[in-house]
N, C-alpha and C positions, 0 to 999 in steps of 0.2 A: 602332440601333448605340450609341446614348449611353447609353442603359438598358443592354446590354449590358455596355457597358464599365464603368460605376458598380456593377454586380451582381457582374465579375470581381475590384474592388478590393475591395468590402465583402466578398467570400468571403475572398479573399487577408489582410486584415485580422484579419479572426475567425481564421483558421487559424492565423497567428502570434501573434495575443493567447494562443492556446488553448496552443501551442507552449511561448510563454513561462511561461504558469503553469505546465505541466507542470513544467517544467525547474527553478524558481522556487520551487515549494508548499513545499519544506521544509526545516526550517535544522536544523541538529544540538544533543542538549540533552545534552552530555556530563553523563555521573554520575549517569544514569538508570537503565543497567543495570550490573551488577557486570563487573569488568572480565575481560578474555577477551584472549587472544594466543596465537601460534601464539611458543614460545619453549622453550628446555632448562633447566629442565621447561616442561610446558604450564603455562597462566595458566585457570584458569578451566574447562578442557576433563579428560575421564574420560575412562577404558576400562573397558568393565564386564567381568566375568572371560574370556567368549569372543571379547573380542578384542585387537586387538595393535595399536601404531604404534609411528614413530618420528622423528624431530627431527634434522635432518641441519644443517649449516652448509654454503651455499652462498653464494659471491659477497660473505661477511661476514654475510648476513642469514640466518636460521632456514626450514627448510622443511619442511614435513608431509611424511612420506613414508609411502606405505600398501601394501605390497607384499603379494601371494598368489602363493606356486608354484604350490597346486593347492588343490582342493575339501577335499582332508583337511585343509591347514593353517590354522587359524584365523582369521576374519574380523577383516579391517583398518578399524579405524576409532576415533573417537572422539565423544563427546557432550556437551551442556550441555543443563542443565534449570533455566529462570529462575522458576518462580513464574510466578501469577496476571499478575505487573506490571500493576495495577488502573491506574495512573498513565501507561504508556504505551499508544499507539494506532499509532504506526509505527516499522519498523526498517530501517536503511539498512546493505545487507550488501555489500560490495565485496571482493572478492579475484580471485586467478589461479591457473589450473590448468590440469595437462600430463597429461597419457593415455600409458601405455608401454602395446602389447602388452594390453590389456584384453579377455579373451575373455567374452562371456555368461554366467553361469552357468544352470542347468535353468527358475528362474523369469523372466518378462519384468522385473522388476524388479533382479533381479541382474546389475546394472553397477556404476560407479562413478559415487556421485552424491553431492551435497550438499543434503539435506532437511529442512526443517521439519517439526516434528511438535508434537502438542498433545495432551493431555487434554481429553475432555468432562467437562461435568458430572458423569458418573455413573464418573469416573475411569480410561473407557478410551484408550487411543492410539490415536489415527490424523492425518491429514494436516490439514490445510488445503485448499481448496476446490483451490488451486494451489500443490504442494507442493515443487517442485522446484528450488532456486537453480541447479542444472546435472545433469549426468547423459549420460555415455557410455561404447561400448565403442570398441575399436579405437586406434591411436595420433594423437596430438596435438601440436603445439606451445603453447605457452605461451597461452591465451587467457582475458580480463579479463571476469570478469560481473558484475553489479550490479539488485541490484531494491532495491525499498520493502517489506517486508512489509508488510500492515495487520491489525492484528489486531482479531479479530470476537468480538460477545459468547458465543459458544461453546468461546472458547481458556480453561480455566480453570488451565491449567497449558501452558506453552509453552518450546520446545528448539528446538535444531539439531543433526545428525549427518550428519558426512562419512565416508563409509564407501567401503570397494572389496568389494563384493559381488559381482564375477563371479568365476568359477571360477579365473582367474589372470591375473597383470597388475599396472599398479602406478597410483596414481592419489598425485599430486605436487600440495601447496597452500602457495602461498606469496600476501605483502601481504594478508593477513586483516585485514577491520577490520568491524565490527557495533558500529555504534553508534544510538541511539535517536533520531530525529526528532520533528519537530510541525512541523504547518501554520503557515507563517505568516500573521499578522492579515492581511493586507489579500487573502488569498487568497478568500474567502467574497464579499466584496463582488466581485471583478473578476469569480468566477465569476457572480455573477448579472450582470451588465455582459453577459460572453458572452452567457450564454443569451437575455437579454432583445434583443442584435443577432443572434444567429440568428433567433429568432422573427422581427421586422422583417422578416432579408433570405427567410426561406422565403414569409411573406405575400405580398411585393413579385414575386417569382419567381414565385405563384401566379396573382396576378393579373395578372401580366404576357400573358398567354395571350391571342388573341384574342376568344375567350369563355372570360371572367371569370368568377370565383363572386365573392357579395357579401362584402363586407370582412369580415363575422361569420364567415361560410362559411369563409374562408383563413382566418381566426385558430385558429376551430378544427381543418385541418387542420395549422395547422404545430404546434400545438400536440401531437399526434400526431406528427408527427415527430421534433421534439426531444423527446422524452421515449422513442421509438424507440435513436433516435440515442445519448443518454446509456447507453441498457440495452445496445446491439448493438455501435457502434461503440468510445464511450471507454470502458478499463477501469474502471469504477467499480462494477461488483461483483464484482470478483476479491481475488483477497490480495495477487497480488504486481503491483507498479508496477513497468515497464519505462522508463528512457529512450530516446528517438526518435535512434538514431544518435548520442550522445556519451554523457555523464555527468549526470546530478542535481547540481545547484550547491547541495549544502546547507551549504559553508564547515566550517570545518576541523571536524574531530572529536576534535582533541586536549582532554585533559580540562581542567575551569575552571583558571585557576593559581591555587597554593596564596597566600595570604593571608600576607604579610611578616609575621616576627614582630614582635610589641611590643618597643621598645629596653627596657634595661632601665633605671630612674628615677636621677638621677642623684644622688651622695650629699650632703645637702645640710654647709653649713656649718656650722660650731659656733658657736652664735651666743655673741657675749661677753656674760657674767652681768650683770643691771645690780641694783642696791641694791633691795630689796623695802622697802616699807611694811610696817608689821605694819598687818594690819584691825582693826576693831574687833570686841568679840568679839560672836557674836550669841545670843541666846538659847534654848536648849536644846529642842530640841522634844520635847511633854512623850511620855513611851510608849504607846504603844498599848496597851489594854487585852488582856486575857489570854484576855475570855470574846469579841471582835472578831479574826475572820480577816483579815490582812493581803488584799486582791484580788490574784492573779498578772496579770500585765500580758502576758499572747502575742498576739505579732505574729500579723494577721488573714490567713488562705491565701487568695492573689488564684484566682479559678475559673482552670481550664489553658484554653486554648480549644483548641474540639474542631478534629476536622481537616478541611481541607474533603472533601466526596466526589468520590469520581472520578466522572468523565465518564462517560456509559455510554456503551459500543462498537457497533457496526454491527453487522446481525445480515449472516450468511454466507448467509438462505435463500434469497434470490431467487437468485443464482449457483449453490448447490447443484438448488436445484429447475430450473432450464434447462440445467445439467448434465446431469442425470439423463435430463429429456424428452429430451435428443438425444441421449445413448447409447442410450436403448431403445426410440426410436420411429424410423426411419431416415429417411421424410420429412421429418421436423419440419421442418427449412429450408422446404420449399416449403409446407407448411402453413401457416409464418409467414405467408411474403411475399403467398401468396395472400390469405389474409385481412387484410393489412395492406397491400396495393393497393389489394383492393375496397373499404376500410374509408376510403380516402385520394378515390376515384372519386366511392364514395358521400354524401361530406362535402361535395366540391367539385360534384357535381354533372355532371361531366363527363369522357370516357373522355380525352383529352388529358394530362390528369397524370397521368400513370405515372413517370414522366422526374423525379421526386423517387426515391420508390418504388424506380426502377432502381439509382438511385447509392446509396442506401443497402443495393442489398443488393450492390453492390461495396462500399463501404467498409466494411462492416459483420467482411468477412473480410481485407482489404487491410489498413488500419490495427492490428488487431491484430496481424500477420503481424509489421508493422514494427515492432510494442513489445513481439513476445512472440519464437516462433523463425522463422526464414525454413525456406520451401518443405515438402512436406509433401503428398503426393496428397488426402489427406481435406478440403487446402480449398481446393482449386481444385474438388473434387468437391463441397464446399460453394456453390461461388461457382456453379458449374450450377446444382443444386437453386435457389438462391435466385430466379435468372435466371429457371429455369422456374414460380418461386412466380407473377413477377411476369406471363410469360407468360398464362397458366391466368387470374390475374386478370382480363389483358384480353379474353379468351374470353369468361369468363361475362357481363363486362360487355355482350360485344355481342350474344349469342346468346342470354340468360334473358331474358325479356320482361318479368320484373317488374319488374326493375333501370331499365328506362326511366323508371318514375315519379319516379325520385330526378334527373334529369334538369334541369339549371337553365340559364334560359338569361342572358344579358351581363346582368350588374348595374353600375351606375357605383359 
């Protein structure tokens, strides 16, 4: 029971540690990116020839307004395109928007949405691994979204575009603000603080069982875990960061303040003349000769110093490549979990630990849920699959004969 209960604190601890960095990792680095508003005219934002918006005053403040009657009239919307930004690595996009009447149009993508887009290397457009800041048909009331972008070393050229691409309808955006973030210092340190007390508490969890595997045994299964857990559960190879039920505290976003001018010098006195000395006179320095060049005396050019280099960026592949596997392998989930039970059994030595294994393949669809969109058939139909990975795992565990030899018995 006291194990118990010191196992429910240290989890509750690490959860809010974890909580709080979320919420915490990043503070605003106004003057990063060129400035951008939703205002009459727009600040920063285009229409390229096929499409159309407009700027309404509402309640005192400015509002997007992006209206279609029908499929023949022109598509609504507007664009920015920022460059490379070698110098930034996260974006913080906040605003609101309202849905009138929004019908589909012919493709699944034609609604009204708000999207990031990028160029590759080789100068094409397309998404981000998760491209979407919102996106729907049908009507609405006014509601508030907000993520992180991150940007990954394949964005070589990166934008946003709010557009109404269904066949007709009206898509309404007001409180726009994108502004460019950074982790702050002390985040890297507290992250490893986490990780290194989840380890601890999944060991301690491990062996807590009445047959134990040896201390080495659990280290390298939790080690496995968390490294699980970072890939499945926290978004940490996605593009966009979600908050957990409120806001990201990254402090204000208004830009630096401008720098008070210099006074100008005040006029000095006129000083009163006093009586000169005449000097004495001094002796004429003789010429320089005719067939001797005077040396020119130029000031020495100090070297410019170079500038530092940017940071390189996170690559996008691993999130793309389990993308991919799970749109075109239908299993996959249970592939995972099966082989990431047996892989957790066969470490430890014994069919008992499944009971990690289990909760990670709940939380693995549960947690995201809560930082990305709620509800959704394909992942409660995920959360099956997963169920049945870990299932299957304990099957083979008890019915392949081989699998007995990994078999260990209580170590102190």
């Amino acid at each position: 029971m006291k194990r118990t209960l010191i196992h429910s604190i240290a989890a509750l601890l690490i959860v809010a540690a974890s909580m709080a960095i979320w919420h915490w990792r990043f503070v605003a680095d106004p003057g990063a990116l060129p400035e951008t508003k939703i205002a009459k005219p727009l600040v920063g934002w285009t229409s390229e020839a096929h499409e159309q918006h407009e700027v309404v005053i509402e309640d005192g403040k400015p509002l997007l307004r992006l209206h279609r009657s029908s499929p023949k009239d022109k598509a609504a919307g507007i664009r920015i395109w920022y460059g490379p930004l070698e110098n930034v690595h996260y974006i913080h996009i906040r605003c609101e928007s309202r849905l009138q009447d929004v019908v589909q149009g012919s493709k699944p993508w034609s609604i009204a949405r708000f999207t990031a887009n990028m160029r590759d290397p080789n100068g094409q457009i397309m998404h981000p691994p998760t491209p979407g800041v919102f996106g729907g048909i049908g009507s609405t009331d006014w509601e508030k979204d907000e993520i992180v972008l991150k940007l990954t070393s394949d964005m070589k050229d990166f934008g946003f575009a709010i557009a109404m691409l269904g066949s007709s309808g009206t898509l309404e955006v007001r409180n726009l603000s994108i502004v460019a973030v950074r982790q702050r210092p002390w985040v890297p340190a507290a992250t490893i603080i986490v990780v290194i007390s989840g380890l601890a508490l999944c060991t301690s969890l491990i062996r807590s069982h009445p047959v134990r595997p040896s201390f080495a045994r659990a280290l390298f299964a939790s080690t496995v875990l968390v490294i699980a857990t970072w890939i499945l559960v926290f978004p940490q190879t996605k593009a966009f960061y979600y908050p957990i039920g409120h806001s990201f505290f990254v402090g204000e976003t208004n830009p630096p303040p401008t720098p008070p001018k210099p006074k100008p010098p005040a006029t000095p006195a006129t000083p009163t003349p006093k009586p000169t000395t005449p000097k004495p006179a001094q002796p004429e320095k003789p010429p320089t000769p005719p067939h001797v060049a005077a040396e020119p005396s130029t000031p020495k050019a100090e070297p410019t110093p170079a500038p530092p280099e940017p940071k390189p960026r996170d690559s996008s592949l691993l999130y793309r490549t389990l993308k991919e596997i799970d749109n075109r392998i239908g299993p996959a989930h249970i592939f995972l979990f099966t082989g990431l039970t047996l892989l957790i059994l066969i470490i430890t030595g014994h069919g008992s630990q499944w009971r990690l294994p289990f909760a990670l393949a709940l939380l693995s669809e549960i947690i995201p849920e809560l930082t990305d969109h709620l509800g959704g058939w394909d992942d409660w139909e995920d959360i099956f699959a997963n169920i049945v990975g870990v299932g299957i795992a304990l099957m083979l565990w008890v019915r392949l004969p081989f699998l007995k030899r990994f078999q260990q018995e209580s170590s102190a």
